[in-house]
PDB file of N, H, CA, C and O in Angstrom:
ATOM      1  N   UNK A   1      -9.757 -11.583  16.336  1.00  0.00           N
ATOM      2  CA  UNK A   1     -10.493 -11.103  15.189  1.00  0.00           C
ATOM      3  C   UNK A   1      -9.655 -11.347  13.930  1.00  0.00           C
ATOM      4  O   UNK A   1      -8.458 -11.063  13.958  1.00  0.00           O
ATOM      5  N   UNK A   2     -10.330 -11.958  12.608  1.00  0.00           N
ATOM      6  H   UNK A   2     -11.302 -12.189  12.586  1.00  0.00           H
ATOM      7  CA  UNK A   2      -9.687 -12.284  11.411  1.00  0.00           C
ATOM      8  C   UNK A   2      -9.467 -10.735  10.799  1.00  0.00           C
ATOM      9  O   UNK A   2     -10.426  -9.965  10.845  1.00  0.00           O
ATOM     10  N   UNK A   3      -8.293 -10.323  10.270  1.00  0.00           N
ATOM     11  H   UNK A   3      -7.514 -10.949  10.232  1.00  0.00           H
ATOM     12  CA  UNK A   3      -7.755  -9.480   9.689  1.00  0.00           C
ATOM     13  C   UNK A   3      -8.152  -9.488   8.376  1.00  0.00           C
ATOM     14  O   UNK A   3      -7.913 -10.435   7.626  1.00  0.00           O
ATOM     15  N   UNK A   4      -8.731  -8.518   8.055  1.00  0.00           N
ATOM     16  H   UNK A   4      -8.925  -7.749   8.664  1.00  0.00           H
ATOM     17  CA  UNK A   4      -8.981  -8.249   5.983  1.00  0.00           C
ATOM     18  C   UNK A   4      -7.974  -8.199   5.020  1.00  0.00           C
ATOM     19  O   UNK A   4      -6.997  -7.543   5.381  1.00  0.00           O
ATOM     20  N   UNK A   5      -7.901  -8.731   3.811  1.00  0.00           N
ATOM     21  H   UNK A   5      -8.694  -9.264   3.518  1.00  0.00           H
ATOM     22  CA  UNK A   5      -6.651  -8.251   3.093  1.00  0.00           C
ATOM     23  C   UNK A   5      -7.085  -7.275   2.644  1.00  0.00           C
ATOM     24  O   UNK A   5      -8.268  -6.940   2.582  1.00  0.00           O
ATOM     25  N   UNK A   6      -5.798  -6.505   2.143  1.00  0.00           N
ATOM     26  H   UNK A   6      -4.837  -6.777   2.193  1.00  0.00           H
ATOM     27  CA  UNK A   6      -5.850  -5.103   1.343  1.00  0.00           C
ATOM     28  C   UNK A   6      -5.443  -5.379  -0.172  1.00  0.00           C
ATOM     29  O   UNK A   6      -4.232  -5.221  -0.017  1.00  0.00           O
ATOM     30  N   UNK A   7      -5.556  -5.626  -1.297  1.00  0.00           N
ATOM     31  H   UNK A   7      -6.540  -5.754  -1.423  1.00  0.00           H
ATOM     32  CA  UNK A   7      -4.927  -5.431  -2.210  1.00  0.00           C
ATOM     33  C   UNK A   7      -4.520  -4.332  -3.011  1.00  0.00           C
ATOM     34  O   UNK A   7      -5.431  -3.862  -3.692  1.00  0.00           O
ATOM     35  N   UNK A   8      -3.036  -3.604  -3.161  1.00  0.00           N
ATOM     36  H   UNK A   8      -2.296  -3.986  -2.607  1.00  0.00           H
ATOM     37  CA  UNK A   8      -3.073  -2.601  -3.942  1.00  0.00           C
ATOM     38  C   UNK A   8      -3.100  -2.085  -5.259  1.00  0.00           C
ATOM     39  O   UNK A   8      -3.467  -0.958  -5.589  1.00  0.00           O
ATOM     40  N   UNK A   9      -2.678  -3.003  -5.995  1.00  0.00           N
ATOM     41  H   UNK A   9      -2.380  -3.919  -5.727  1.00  0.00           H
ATOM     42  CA  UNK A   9      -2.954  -3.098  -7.535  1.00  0.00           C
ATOM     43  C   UNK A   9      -1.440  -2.094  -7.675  1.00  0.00           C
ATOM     44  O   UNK A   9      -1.113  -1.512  -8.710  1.00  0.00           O
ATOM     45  N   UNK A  10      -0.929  -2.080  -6.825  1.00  0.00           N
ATOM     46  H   UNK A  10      -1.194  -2.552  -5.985  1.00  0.00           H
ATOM     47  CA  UNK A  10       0.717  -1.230  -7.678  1.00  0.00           C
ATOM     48  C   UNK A  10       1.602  -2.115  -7.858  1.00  0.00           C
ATOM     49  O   UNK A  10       1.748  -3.045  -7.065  1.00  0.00           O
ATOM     50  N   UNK A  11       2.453  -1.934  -9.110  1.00  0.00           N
ATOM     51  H   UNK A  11       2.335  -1.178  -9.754  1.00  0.00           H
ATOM     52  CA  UNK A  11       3.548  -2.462  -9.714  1.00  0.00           C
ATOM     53  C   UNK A  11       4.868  -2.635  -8.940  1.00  0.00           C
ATOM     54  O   UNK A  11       5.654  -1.817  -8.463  1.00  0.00           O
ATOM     55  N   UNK A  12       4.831  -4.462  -8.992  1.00  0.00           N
ATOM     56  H   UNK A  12       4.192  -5.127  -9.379  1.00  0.00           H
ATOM     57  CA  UNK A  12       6.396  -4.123  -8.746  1.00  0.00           C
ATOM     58  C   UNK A  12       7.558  -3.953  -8.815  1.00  0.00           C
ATOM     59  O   UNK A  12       8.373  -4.192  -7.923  1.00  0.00           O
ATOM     60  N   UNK A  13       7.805  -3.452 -10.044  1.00  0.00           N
ATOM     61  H   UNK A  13       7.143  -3.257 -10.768  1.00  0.00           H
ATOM     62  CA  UNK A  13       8.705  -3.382 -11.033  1.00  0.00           C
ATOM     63  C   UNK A  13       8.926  -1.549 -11.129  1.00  0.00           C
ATOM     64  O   UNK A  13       8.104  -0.924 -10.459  1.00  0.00           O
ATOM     65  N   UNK A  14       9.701  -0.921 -11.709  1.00  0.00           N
ATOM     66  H   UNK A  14      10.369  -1.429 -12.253  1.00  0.00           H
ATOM     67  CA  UNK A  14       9.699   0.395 -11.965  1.00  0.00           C
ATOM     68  C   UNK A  14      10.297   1.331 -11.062  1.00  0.00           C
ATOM     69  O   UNK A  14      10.790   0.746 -10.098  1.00  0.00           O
ATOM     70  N   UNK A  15      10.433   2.588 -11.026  1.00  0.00           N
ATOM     71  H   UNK A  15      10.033   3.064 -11.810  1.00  0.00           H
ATOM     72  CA  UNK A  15      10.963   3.329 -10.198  1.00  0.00           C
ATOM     73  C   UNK A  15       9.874   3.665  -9.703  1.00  0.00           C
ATOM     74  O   UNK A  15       8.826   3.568 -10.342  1.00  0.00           O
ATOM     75  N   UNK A  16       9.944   4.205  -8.246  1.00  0.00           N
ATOM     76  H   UNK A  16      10.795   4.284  -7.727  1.00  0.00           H
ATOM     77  CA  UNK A  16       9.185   4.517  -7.366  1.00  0.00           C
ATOM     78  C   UNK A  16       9.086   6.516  -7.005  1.00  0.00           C
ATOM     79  O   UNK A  16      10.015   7.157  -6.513  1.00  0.00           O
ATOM     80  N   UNK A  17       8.200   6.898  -7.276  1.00  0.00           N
ATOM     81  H   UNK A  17       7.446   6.377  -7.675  1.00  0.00           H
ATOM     82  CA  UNK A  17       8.255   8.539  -7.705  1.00  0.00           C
ATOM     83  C   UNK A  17       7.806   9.021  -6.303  1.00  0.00           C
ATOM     84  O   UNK A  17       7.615   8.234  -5.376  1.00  0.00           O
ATOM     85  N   UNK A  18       7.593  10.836  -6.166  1.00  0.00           N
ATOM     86  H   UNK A  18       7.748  11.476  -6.919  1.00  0.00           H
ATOM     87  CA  UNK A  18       6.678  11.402  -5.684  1.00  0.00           C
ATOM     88  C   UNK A  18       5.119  10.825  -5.247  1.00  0.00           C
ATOM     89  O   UNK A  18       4.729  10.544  -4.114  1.00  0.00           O
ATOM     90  N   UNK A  19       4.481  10.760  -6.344  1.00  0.00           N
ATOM     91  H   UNK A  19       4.798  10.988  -7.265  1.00  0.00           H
ATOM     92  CA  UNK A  19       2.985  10.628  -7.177  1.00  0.00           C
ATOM     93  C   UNK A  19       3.211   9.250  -6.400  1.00  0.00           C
ATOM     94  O   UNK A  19       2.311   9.028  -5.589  1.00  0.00           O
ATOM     95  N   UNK A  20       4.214   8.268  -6.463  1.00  0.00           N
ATOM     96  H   UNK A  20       4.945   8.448  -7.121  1.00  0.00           H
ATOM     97  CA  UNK A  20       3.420   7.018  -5.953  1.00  0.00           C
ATOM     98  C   UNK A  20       3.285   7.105  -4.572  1.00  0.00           C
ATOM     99  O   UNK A  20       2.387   6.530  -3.956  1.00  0.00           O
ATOM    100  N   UNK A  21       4.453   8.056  -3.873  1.00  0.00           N
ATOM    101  H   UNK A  21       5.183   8.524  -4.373  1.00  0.00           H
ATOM    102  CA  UNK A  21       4.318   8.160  -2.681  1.00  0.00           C
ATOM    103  C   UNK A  21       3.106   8.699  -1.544  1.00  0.00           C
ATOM    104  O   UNK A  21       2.928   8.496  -0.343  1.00  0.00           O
ATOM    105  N   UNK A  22       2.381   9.496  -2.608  1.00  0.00           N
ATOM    106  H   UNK A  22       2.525   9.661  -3.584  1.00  0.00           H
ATOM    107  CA  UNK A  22       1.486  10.362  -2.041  1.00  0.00           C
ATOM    108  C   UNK A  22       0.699  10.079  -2.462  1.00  0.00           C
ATOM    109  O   UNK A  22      -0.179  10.903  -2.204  1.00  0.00           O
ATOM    110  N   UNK A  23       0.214   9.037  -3.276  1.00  0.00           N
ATOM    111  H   UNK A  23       0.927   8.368  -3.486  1.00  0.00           H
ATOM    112  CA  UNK A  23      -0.976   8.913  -3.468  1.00  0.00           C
ATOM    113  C   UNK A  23      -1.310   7.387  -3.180  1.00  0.00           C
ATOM    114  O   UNK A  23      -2.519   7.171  -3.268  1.00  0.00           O
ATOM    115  N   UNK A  24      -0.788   6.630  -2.961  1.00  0.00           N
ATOM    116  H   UNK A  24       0.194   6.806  -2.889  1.00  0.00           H
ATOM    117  CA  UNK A  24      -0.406   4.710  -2.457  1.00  0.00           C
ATOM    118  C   UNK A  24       0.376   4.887  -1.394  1.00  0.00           C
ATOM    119  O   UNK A  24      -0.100   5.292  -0.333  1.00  0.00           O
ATOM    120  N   UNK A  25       1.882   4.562  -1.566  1.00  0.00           N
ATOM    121  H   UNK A  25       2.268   4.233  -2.428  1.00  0.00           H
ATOM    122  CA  UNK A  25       2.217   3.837  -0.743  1.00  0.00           C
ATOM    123  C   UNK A  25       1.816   4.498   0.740  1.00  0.00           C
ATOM    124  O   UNK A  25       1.366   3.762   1.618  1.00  0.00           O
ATOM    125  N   UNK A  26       2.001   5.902   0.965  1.00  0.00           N
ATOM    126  H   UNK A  26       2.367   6.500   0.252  1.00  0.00           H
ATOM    127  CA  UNK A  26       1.625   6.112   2.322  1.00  0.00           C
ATOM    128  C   UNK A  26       0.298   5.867   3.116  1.00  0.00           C
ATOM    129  O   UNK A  26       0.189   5.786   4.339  1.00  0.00           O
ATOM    130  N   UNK A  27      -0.682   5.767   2.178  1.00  0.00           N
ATOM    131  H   UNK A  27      -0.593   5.833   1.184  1.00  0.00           H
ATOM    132  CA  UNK A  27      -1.808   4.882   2.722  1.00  0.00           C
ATOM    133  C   UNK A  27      -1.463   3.667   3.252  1.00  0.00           C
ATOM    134  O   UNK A  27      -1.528   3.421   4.456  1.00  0.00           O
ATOM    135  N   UNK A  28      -1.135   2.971   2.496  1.00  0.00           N
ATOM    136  H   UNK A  28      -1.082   3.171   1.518  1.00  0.00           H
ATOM    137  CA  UNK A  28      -0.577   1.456   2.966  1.00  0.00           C
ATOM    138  C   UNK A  28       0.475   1.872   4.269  1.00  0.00           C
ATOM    139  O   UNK A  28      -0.314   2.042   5.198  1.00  0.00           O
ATOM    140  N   UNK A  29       1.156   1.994   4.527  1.00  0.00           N
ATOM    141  H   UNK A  29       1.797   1.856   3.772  1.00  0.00           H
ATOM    142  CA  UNK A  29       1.631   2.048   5.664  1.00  0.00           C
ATOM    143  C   UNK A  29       1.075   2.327   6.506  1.00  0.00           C
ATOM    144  O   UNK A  29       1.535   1.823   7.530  1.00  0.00           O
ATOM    145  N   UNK A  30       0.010   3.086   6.697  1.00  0.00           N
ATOM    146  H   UNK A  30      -0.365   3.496   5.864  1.00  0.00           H
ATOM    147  CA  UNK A  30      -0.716   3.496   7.914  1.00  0.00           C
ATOM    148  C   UNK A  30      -1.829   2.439   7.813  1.00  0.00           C
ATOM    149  O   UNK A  30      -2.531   2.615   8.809  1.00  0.00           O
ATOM    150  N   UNK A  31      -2.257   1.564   7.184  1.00  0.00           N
ATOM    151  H   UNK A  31      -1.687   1.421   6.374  1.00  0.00           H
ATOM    152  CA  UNK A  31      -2.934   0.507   6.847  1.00  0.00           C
ATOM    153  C   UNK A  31      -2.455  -0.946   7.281  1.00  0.00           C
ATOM    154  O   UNK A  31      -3.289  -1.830   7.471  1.00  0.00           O
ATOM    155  N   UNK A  32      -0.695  -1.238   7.477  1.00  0.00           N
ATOM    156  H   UNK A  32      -0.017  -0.519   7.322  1.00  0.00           H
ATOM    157  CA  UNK A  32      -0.093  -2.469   7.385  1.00  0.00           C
ATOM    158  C   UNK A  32      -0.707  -2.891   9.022  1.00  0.00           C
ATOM    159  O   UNK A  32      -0.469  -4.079   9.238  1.00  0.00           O
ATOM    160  N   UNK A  33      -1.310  -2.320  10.010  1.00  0.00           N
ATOM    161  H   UNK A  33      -1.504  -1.355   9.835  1.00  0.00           H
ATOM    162  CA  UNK A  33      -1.145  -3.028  11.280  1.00  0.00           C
ATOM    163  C   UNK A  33      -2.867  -3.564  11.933  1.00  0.00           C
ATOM    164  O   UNK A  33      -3.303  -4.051  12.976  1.00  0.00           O
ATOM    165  N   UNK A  34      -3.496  -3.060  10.424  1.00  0.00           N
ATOM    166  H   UNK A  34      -3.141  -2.664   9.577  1.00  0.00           H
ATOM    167  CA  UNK A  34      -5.051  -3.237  10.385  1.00  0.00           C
ATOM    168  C   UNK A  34      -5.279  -4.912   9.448  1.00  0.00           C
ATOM    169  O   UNK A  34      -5.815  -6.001   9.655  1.00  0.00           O
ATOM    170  N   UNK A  35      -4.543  -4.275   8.437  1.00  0.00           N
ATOM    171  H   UNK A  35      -4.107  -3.391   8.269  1.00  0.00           H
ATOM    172  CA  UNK A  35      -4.764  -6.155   7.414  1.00  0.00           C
ATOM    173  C   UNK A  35      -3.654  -6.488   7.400  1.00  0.00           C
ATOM    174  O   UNK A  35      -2.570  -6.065   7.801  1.00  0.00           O
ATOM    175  N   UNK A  36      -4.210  -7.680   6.655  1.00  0.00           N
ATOM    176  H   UNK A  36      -5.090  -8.024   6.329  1.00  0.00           H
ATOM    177  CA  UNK A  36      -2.986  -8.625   6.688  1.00  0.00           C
ATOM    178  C   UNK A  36      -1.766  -8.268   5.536  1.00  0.00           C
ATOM    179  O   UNK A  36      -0.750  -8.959   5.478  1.00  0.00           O
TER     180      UNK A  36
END
């Protein structure tokens, strides 16, 4: 089965906070083994 991409629209530049943690990146991780 072809895998979907995800795009997240977050920056990659900057410091990485709380707020990004909990509201992005930990989605994406529980997401990385579904898309590409």
């Amino acid at each position: 089965m072809k895998k979907g991409r995800v795009f997240s629209g977050a920056r990659p530049t900057g410091r990485q906070h709380l707020g990004n943690y909990l509201g992005a990146i930990r989605n994406y991780v529980a997401l990385q083994d579904e898309y590409e």
